[in-house]
C-alpha positions as CSV (number, residue, x, y, z in Angstrom):
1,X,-15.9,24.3,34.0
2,X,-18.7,24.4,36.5
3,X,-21.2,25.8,34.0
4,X,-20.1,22.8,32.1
5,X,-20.8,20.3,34.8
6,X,-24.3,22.0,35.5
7,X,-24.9,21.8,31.5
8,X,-24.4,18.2,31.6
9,X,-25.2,17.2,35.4
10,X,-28.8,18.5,34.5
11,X,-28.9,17.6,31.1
12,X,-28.4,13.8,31.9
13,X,-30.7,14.0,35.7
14,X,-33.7,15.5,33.7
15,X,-33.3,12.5,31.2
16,X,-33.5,9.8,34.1
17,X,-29.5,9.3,33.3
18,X,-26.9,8.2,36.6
19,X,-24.8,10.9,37.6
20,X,-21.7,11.3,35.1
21,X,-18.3,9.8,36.3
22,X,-15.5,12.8,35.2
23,X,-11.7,12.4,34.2
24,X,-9.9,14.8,33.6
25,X,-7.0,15.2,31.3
26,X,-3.5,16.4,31.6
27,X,-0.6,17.4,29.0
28,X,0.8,14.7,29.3
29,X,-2.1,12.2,28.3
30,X,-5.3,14.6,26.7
31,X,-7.5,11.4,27.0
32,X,-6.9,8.1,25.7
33,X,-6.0,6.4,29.2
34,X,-9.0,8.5,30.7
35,X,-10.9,7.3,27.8
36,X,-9.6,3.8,28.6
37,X,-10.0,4.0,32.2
38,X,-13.8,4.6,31.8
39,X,-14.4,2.1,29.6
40,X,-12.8,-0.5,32.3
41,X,-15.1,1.2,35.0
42,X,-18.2,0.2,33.0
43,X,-19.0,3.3,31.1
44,X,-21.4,2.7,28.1
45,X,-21.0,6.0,26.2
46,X,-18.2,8.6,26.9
47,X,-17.9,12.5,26.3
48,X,-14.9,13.6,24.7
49,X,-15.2,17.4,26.3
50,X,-11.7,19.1,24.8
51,X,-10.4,20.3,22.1
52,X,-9.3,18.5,18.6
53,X,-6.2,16.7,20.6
54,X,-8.7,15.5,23.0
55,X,-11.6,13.8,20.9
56,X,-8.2,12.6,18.6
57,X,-7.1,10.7,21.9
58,X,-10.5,9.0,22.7
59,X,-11.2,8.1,19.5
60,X,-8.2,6.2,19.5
61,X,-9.6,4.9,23.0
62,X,-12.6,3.9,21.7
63,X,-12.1,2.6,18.1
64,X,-13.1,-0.7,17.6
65,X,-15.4,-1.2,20.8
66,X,-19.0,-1.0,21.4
67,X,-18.7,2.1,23.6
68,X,-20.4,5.5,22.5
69,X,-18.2,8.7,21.7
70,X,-20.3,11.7,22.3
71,X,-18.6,15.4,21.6
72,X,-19.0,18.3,23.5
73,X,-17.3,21.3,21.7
74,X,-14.6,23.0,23.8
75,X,-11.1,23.7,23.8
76,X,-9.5,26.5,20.9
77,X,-10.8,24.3,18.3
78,X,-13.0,21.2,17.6
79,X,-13.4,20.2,14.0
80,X,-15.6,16.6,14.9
81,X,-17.7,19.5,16.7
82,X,-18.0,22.0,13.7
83,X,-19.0,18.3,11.1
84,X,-21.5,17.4,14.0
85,X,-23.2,21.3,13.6
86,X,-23.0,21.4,17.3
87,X,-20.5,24.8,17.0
88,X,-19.7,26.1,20.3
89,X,-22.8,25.0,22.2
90,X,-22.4,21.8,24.9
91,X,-25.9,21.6,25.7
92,X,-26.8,20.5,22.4
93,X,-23.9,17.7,22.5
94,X,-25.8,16.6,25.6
95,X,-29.0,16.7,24.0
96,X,-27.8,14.8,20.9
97,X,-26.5,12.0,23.2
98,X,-29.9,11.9,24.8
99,X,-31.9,11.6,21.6
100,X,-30.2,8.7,21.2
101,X,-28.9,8.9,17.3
102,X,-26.1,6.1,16.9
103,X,-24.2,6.0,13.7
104,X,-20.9,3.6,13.1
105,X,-18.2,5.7,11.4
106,X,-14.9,4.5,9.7
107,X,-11.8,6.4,11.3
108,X,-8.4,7.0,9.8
109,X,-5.3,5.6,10.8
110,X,-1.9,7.3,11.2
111,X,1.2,6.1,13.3
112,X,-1.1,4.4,15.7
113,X,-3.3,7.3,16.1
114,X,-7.1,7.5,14.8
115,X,-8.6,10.5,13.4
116,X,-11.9,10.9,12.2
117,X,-12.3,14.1,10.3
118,X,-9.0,15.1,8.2
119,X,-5.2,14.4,8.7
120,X,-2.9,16.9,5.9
121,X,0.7,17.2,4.6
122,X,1.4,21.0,3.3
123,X,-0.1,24.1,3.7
124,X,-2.6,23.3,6.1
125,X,-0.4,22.0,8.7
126,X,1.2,25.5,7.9
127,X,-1.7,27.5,9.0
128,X,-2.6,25.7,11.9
129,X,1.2,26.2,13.0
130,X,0.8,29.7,12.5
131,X,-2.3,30.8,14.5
132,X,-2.1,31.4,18.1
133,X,-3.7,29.8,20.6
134,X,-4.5,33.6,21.9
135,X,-5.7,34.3,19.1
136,X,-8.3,31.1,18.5
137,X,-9.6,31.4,22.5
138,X,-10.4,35.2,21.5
139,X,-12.1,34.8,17.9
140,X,-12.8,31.3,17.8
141,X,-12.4,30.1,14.0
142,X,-11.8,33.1,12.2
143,X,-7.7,33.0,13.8
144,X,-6.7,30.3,11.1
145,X,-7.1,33.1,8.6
146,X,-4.6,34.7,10.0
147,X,-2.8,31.8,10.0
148,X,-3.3,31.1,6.9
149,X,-1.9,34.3,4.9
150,X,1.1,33.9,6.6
151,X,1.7,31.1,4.0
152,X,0.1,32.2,1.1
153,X,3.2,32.7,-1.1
154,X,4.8,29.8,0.1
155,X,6.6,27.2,-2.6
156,X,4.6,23.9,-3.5
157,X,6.1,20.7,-2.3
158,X,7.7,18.3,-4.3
159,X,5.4,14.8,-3.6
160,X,4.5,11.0,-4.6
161,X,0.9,10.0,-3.8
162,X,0.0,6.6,-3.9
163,X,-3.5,5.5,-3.6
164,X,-4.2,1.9,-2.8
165,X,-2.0,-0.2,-5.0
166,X,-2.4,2.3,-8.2
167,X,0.9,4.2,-9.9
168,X,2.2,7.0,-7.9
169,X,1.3,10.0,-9.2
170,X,4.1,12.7,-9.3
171,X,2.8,16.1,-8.2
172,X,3.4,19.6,-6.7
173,X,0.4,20.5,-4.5
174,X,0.7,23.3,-2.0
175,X,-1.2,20.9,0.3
176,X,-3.1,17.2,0.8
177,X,-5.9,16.4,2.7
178,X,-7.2,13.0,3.3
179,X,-10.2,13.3,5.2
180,X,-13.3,11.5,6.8
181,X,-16.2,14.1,6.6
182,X,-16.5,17.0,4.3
183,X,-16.5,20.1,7.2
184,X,-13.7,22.5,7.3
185,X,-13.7,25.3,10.5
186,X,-16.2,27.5,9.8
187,X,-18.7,25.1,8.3
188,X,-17.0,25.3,5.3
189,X,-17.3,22.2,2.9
190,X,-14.1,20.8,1.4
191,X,-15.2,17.7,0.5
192,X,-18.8,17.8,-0.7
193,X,-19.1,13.8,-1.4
194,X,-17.3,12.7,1.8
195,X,-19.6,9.9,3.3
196,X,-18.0,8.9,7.1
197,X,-19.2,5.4,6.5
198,X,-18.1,4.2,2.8
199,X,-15.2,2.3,4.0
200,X,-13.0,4.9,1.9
201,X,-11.2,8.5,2.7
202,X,-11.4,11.2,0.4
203,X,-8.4,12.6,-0.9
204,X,-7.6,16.4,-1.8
205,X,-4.5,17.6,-3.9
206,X,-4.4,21.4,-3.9
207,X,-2.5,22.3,-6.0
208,X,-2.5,26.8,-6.3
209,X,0.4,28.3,-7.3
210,X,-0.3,32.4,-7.0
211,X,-3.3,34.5,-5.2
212,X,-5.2,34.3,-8.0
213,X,-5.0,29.9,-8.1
214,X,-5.9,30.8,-4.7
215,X,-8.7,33.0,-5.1
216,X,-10.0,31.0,-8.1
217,X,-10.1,27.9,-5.3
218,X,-11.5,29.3,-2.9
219,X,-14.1,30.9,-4.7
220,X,-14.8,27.3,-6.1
221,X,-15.1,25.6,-2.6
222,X,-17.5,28.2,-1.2
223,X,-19.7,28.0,-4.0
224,X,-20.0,24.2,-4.0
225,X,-19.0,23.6,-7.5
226,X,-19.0,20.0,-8.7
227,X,-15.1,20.7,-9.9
228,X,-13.2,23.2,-7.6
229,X,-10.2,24.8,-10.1
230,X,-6.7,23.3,-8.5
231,X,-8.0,20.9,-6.7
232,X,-8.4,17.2,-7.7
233,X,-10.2,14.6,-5.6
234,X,-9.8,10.7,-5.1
235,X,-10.7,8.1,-3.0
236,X,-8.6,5.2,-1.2
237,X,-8.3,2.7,1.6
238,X,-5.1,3.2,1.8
239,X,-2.8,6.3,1.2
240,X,0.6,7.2,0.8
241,X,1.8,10.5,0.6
242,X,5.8,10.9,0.2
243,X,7.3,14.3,0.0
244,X,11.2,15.2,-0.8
245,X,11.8,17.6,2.1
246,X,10.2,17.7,5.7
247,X,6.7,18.8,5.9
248,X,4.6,20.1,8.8
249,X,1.9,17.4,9.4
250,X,-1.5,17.3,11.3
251,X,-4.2,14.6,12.1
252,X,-7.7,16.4,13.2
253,X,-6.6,20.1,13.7
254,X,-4.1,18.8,15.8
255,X,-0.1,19.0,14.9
256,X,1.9,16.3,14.6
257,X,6.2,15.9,14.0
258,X,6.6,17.1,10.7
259,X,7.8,14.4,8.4
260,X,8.7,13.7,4.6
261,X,5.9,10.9,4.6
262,X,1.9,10.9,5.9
263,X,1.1,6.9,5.8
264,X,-3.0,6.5,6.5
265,X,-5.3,3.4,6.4
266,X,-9.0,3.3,6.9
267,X,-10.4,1.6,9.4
268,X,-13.9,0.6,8.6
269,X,-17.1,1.4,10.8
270,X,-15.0,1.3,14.4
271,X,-16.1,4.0,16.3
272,X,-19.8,4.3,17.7
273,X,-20.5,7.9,17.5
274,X,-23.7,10.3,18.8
275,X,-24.9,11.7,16.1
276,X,-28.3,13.9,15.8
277,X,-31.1,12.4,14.1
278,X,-31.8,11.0,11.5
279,X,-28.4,9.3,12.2
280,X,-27.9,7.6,8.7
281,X,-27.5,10.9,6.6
282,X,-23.9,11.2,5.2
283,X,-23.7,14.8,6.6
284,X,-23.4,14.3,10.2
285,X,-24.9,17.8,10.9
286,X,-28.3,17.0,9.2
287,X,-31.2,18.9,11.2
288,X,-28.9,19.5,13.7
289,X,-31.7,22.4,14.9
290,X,-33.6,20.3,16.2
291,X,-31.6,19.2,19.0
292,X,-30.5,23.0,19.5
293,X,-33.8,23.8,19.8
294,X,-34.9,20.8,22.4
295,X,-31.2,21.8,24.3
296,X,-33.3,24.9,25.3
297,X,-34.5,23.2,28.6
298,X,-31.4,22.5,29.4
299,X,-29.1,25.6,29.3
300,X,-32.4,27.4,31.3
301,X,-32.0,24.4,33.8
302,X,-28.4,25.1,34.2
303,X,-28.4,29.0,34.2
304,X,-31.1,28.4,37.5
């Protein structure tokens, strides 16, 4: 935490920027009345510093207002970090939030709460309740694999998904994702068309029966290919996904009661988000180096 303040305490002095006001969470509330508290104090742009739970909490905080979210990557796991190309490295969140790179961002709504990379029903819900948070502060990322296997062999779910105001479409997918941006852990693209500002969320139905179904996906994701085997995609404003038994839920990375429903609506353009520049490319990591690079001065600034 103190190598953290020095990262940003001399980040934002070299920059001519007042001396940060800090608010810290607690497991009880991991941000949004912090969030909201700042915002009353007068605060123009606020760093979600935390973990997905955390930058889940301000965005909710900050949705629909003219005040700035900027991330800094910490915590076990920060997927609006991994989208952003920021990985592990405060120094160039601060250095992003300098350049100044401003980009309005539609966010997802689910029981009240906003999300703004990918909420899921299924399978990976599964694997995110599988991995330990041991196991994620020692090898970052790489843990949900772990997770993941776990589940592998696991029966498909009985589901309706209804998209908009179209038929319900009968299925039995092993998982669905509704998400935001494209950026799975690991920079890993699930969604290659996925455009944060389209007024629309993208919708996944994974649907892999066997290792091989999941081999043949995988394969197909990493590769990029236009059509991934087993998986269809959609888009919608408004989604609807409605299961017959209870199902392990999540919104960002972060777990949520499991349910037999996952009810999401788009909210268009409401959060003000840092971005790096050029801030109008759909991929929210776009020459991300750049900043990294210029963040230099700043991690030698704070290692003095």
């Amino acid at each position: 935490m103190d190598h953290l303040r020095r990262i940003i305490g001399e980040g934002l002095a070299k920059a001519g920027w007042p001396e940060p006001s800090w608010y810290e969470t607690t497991p009880d509330d991991p941000g949004k009345g912090q969030a909201e508290q700042a915002v009353r104090d007068g605060a123009e742009l606020v760093f979600a510093c935390g973990g997905d739970g955390t930058v889940m909490a301000v965005v909710t905080a900050l949705a629909g207002s003219d005040v700035t979210m900027a991330v800094l990557p910490a915590g076990t796991g920060n997927l609006l970090a991994a989208n952003l190309g920021l990985g592990t490295d405060p120094a160039t969140g601060v250095e992003v939030a300098l350049e100044g790179g401003r980009r309005r961002i539609d966010v997802g709504v689910c029981d009240g709460r906003c999300f703004v990379v990918m909420a899921g029903m299924g399978f990976d819900a599964q694997m995110l309740a599988g991995t330990s948070e041991q196991a994620k502060k020692r090898i970052g990322w790489l843990a949900y694999v772990g997770g993941a296997v776990k589940h592998l062999r696991d029966r498909p779910m009985r589901a309706r998904i209804v998209l908009d105001d179209r038929p319900p479409m009968p299925r039995r997918p092993r998982t669905v994702i509704v998400g935001n941006v494209g950026r799975l852990q690991g920079g890993v693209r699930l969604l290659t068309e996925a455009d944060p500002a389209d007024g629309q969320l993208d919708v996944a139905i994974l649907s892999p029966n066997n290792l091989a179904h999941w081999a043949s996906l995988a394969w197909g994701v990493v590769r990029r290919r236009d059509r991934v085997p087993l998986m269809e995609t959609y888009t919608a404003s408004k989604i609807k996904i409605l299961a017959r038994g209870t199902q392990p839920r999540q919104l960002d990375g972060d777990l949520i009661e499991p349910g037999r429903s996952l009810e999401i609506h788009v909210k268009p353009r409401a959060l003000l988000l840092s971005v790096p520049r050029p801030a109008g490319d759909p991929d929210l990591a776009y020459d991300v180096s750049t900043a990294a690079e210029a963040a230099e001065q700043i991690r030698e600034a704070a290692r003095e």
